[in-house]
N, C-alpha and C positions, 0 to 999 in steps of 0.2 A: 528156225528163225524166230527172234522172240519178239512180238508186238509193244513195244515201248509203252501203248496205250494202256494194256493190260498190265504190265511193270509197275507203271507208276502210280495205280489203280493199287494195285494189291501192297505195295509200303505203309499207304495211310489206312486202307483198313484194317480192322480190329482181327474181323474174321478170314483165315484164307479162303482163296476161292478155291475149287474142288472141280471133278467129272464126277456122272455117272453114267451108269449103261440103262438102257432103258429096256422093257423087255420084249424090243425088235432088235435088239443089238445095236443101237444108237447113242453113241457117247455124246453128252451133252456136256458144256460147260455153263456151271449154276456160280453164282456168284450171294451166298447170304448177306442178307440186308444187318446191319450193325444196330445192336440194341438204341444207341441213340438217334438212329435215322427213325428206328421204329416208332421210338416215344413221341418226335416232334409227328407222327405222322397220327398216331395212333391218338394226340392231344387237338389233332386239327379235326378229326371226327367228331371226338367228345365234345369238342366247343364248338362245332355246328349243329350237333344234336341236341344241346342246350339251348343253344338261342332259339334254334327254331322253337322249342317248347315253351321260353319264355315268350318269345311271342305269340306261340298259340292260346297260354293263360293270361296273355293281356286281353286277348281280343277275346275272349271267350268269358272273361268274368265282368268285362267292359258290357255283355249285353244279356249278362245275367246276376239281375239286381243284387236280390235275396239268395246265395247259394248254399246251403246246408253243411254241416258239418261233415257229415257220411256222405254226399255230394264230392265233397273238394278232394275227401283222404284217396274215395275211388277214381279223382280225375289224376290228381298226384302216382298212383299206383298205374292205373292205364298209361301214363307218359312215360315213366321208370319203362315198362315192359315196353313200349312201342321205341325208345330208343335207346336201352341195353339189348335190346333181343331182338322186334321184328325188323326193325331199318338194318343193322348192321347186317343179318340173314340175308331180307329181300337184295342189299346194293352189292353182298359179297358173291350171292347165287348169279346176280342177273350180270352182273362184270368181270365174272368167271376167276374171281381172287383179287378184286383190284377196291376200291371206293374211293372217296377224293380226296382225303388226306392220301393216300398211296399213291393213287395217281401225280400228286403233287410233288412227292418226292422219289420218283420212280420206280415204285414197290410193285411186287405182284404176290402172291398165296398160289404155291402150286403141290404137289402132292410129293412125297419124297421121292420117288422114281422119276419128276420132273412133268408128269401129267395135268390136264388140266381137274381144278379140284369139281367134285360132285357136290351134291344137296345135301348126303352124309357127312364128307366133309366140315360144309361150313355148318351145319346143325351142330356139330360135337363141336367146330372152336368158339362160337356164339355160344353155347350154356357151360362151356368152361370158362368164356369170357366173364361170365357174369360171376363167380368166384374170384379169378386172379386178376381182373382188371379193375371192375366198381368197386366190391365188396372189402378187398385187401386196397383197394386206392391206386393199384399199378404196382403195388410191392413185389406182389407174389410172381406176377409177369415178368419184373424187373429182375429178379434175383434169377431167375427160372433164363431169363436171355444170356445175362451175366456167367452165368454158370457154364451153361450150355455151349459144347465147341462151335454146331452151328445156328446160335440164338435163336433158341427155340424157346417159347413161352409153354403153359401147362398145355394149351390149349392146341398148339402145335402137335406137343408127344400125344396126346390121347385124340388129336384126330387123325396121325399121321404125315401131316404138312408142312411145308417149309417156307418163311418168307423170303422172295430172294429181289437185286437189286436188277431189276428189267435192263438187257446190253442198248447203250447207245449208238443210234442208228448214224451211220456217215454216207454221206453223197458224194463216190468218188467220180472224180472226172470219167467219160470213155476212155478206151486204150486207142488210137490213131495211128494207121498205116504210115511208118516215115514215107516221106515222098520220095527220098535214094532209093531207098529198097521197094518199091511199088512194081518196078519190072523185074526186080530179081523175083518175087513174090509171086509173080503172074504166072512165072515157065516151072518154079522150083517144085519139086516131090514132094511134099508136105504129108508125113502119115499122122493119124491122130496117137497122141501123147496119153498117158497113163492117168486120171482122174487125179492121183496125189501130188501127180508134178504139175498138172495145171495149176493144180489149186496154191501151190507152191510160189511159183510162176507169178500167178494174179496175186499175191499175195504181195510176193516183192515188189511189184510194178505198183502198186497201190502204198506201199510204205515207203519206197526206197529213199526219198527226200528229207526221212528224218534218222537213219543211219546215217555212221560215222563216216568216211568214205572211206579207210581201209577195210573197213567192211563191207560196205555197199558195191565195191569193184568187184573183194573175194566173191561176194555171193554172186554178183553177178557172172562172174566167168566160170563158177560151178554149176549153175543153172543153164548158162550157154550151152554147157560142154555135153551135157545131159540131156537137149533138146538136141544137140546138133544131131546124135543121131538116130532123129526120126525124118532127118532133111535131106536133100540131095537135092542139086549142087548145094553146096553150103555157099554163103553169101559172100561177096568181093571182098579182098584181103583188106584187114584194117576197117571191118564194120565194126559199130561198137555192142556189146554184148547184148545192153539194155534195148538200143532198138532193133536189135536179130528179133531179140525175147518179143518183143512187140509185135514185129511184123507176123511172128508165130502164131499167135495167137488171135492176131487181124484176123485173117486166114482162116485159121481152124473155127472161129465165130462166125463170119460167113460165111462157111461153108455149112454149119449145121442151120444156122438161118435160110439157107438155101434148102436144105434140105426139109425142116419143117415144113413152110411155105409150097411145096412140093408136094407133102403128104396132107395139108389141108386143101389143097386144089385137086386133090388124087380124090378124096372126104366129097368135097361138094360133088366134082361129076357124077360119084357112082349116086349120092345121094337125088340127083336130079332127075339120072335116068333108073333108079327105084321108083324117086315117083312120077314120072313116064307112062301115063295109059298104055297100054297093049295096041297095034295097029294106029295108030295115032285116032284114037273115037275119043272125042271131049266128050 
């Protein structure tokens, strides 16, 4: 089943989106961030780390009269280094690949296996930064993303990592017991369903309003037909697929919610009567 969301995502970007396997055997889907996302993101840092500087040498030569010439070259040169090197290091280490132009346009830095980046990491893309990004003026960066299938800057290939475009998060509605099927639901057999057809399952019920409806039925009555037999009795003739698939899934969710709820109340007793003095002596 193909998510429209993801469809229409991947025509206007530059770059496709991809998997990888990670090395627990976890296929992830990584989405690279498009050289021009990167620049408008990468020019909102450099123009915060400027102003901030400009106004640190307002205020700073504002209460210092007389300042020297070899004074000013080593205040100039400490600023260069605190906001080519140490700010970007310290905000990329402590946000674990992110800073505020990134976060602005919903960037993250994570390592090519999809990990989160280390302290080695952002060391090698910070002092490659300082070649490809200040020194070439964003040239060498620019040709380097341009080029590169999944825009990668130098600073990317020689630390290993990849910029990619963070998934937007949705709030879908809960799934709700139709209230037809609520007694059929109560008596019927219900065995638990295979992890890929749930996920199937919640997948279609979360999307199915913006399928075409000769599709939206198909899939529906193929996904019926494939839960029907983990069911017994199956439900009054003439239910409709969508809320069989519902009521399925009611069910199987409360029913593991029961059962949690269950194993934490199993959790506190034994924990209570561990700590339980011996003969009851306080």
């Amino acid at each position: 089943m193909i998510d429209s969301r993801s469809t229409n995502r991947t025509v206007y970007r530059r770059i496709p989106d991809e998997s990888i396997v990670t090395g627990a055997a976890v296929e992830l889907d990584i989405h690279p961030a498009s050289p021009l996302v990167r620049i408008a993101a990468t020019f909102t840092d450099i123009g915060l780390g400027i102003l901030a500087s400009i106004v640190f040498v307002r205020v700073f030569f504002f209460h210092l009269d007389n300042a020297s010439q070899s004074l000013t070259r080593t205040l100039f040169i400490a600023l260069f280094v605190t906001v080519a090197l140490i700010i970007p290091f310290c905000v990329e280490l402590c946000t674990r690949g992110s800073s505020l132009g990134k976060w602005a346009f919903g960037l993250r830095v994570v390592r090519d296996d999809g990990g989160v980046i280390t302290a080695r990491h952002v060391a090698m893309r910070t002092l490659v930064g300082l070649m490809d990004v200040w020194i070439s003026f964003g040239a060498l960066a620019l040709i380097s993303a341009i080029v590169s299938p999944r825009g990668k800057r130098l600073g990317d290939f020689a630390a290993g990592t990849i910029v990619v475009a963070e998934p937007e998060s949705y709030a879908y509605p809960p799934i709700l017991m139709p209230p037809d099927l609520a007694q059929w639901a109560s008596t019927a057999q219900i065995l638990p369903i295979s992890s890929e057809l749930h996920r199937e399952v919640l997948g279609f019920l979360r999307t199915n309003r913006i399928l075409q409806p000769a599709m939206r039925s198909q899939a529906a009555e193929s996904l019926a037909q494939r839960v029907s037999t983990s069911v017994a009795p199956l439900p009054p003739q003439g239910t409709h697929p969508e809320r069989f698939l519902a009521a399925v899934l009611v069910v199987l969710r409360d029913r593991e919610c029961q059962r949690l709820w269950q194993q934490e109340k199993s959790a506190q007793q034994r924990r209570a009567h561990a700590m339980r003095t011996p003969f009851n002596v306080s």
